[in-house]
C-alpha positions as CSV (number, residue, x, y, z in Angstrom):
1,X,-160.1,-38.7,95.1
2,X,-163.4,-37.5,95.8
3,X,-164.1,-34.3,96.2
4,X,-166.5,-34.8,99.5
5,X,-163.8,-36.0,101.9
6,X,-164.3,-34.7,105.4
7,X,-162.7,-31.6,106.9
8,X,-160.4,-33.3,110.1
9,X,-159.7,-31.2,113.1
10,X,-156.2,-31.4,111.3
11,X,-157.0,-29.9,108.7
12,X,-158.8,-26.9,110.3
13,X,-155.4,-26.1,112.3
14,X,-153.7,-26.0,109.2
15,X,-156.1,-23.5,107.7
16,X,-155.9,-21.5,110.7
17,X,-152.1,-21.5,110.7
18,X,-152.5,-20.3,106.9
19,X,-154.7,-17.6,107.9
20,X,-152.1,-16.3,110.7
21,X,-150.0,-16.5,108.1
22,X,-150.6,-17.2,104.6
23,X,-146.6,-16.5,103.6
24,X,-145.5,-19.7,106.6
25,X,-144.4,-22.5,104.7
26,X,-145.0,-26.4,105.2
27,X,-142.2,-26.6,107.6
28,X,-143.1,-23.8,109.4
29,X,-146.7,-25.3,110.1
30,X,-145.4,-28.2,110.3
31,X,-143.3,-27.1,113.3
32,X,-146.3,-25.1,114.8
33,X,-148.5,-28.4,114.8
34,X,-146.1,-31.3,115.2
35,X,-146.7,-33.2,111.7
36,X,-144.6,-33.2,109.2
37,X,-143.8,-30.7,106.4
38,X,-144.9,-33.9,103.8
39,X,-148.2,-34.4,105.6
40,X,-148.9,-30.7,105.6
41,X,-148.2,-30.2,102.1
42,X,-150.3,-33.3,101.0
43,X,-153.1,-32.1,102.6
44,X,-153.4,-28.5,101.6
45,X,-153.0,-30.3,98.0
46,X,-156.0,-32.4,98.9
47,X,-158.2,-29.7,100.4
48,X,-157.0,-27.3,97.5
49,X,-158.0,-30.1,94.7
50,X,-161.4,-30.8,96.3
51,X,-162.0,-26.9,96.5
52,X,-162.1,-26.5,100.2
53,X,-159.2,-24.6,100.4
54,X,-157.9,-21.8,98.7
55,X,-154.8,-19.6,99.3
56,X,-154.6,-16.3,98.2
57,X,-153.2,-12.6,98.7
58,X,-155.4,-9.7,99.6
59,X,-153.4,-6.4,99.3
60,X,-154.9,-2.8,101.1
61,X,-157.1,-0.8,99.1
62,X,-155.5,2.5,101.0
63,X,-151.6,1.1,100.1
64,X,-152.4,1.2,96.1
65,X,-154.1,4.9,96.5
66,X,-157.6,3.6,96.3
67,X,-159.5,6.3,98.5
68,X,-163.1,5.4,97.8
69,X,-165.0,2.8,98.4
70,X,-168.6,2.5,97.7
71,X,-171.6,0.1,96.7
72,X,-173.4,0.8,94.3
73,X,-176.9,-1.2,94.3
74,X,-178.5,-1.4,90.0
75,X,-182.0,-1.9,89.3
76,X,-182.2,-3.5,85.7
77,X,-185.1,-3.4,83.1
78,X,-185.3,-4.9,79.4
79,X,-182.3,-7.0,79.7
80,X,-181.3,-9.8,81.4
81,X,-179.4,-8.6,84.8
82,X,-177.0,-11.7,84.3
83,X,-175.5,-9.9,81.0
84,X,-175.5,-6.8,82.6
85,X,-173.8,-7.9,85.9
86,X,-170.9,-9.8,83.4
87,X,-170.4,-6.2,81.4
88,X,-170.2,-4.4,84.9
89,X,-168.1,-6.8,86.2
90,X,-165.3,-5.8,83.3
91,X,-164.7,-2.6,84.6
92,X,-161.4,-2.1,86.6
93,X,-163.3,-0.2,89.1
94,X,-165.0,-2.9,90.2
95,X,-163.6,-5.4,92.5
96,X,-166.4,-7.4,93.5
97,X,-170.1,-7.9,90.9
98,X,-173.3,-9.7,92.7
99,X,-176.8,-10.6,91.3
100,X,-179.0,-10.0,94.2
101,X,-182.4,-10.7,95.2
102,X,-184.4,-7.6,96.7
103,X,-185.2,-4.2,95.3
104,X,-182.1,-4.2,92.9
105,X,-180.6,-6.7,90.9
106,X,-176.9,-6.5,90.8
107,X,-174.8,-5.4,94.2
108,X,-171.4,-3.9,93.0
109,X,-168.4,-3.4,95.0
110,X,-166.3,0.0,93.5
111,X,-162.4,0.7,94.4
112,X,-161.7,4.6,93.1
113,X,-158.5,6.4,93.5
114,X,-160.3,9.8,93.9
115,X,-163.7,10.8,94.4
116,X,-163.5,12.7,91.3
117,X,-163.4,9.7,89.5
118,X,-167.3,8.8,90.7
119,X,-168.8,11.5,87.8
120,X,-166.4,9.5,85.1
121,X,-167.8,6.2,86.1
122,X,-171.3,6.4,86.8
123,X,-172.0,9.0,84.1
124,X,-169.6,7.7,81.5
125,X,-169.0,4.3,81.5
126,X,-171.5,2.5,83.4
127,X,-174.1,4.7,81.7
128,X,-173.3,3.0,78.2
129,X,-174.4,-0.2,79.8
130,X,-177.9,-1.3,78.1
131,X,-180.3,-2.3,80.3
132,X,-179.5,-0.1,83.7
133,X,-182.7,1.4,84.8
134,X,-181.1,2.9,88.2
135,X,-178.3,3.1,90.2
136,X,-178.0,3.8,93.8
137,X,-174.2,4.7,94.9
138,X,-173.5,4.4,98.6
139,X,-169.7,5.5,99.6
140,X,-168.1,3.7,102.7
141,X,-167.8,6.6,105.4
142,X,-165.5,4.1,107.0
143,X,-164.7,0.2,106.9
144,X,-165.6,-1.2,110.3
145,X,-164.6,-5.2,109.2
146,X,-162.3,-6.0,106.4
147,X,-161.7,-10.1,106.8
148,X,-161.4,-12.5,104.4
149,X,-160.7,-15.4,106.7
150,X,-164.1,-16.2,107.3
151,X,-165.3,-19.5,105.5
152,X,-167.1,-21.5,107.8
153,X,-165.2,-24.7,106.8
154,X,-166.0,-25.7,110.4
155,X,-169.9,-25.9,110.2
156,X,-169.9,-27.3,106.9
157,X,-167.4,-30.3,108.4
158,X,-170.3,-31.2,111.2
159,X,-173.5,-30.8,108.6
């Protein structure tokens, strides 16, 4: 099968149905859409194979007692930032690792319990890192968007 088959109008209600719902079986979006539970299941398996689809769970940060969020934005010097970005990205802490281009290198995303736990990390472990020359740490005073249903599957199906 080749992985550059087109995105149908089918295919996008299905997704949507799945992001309504990413728990509804192959029934239940079969039901929603009129097809049939095969014909849904055969083509999440098509879109998941060719990597244009890919179901997963997000849980709350706030539900698993992770209070802070923050960015924290690394400037690199003597060391390639690709090994330093892969080092970072080991850290439980951190849920989401970037390179960047701009000012700073690497873009991390932090989940901490407590804001106590900032000294510990920035001062203890990511300060054994080689090659950090800063780090700029910007805490979320509040999350405004949180969505991870936001692909654009649709404009890449009409390019």
């Amino acid at each position: 099968m080749s992985d550059d088959f087109p995105v149908d109008e089918m295919d996008l209600a299905i997704v949507e149905q799945l992001r309504i719902n990413g728990r509804a079986t192959n029934q239940q979006i079969a039901d929603k859409l009129e097809l049939t539970a095969a014909t849904v299941s055969a083509r999440i398996r098509r879109m998941e194979k060719a990597d244009k689809l890919r179901v997963v769970a997000v849980s709350d940060f706030a539900a698993h007692g992770f209070n802070v969020l923050m960015e924290v934005a690394i400037e690199v010097d003597g060391r390639a930032a690709s090994e330093v970005v892969d080092e970072l990205s080991e850290f439980p802490e951190v849920f989401a690792a970037h390179l960047v281009t701009g000012r700073y290198d690497i873009d991390l995303l932090i989940a901490l319990h407590e804001f106590d736990d900032l000294h510990d990390l920035l001062l203890s472990k990511f300060s054994q890192v080689r090659g950090i020359r800063s780090m700029v740490p910007a805490i979320a005073v509040d999350v405004i968007k949180y969505k991870f249903d936001v692909a654009p599957i649709d404009a890449r199906m009409k390019a």
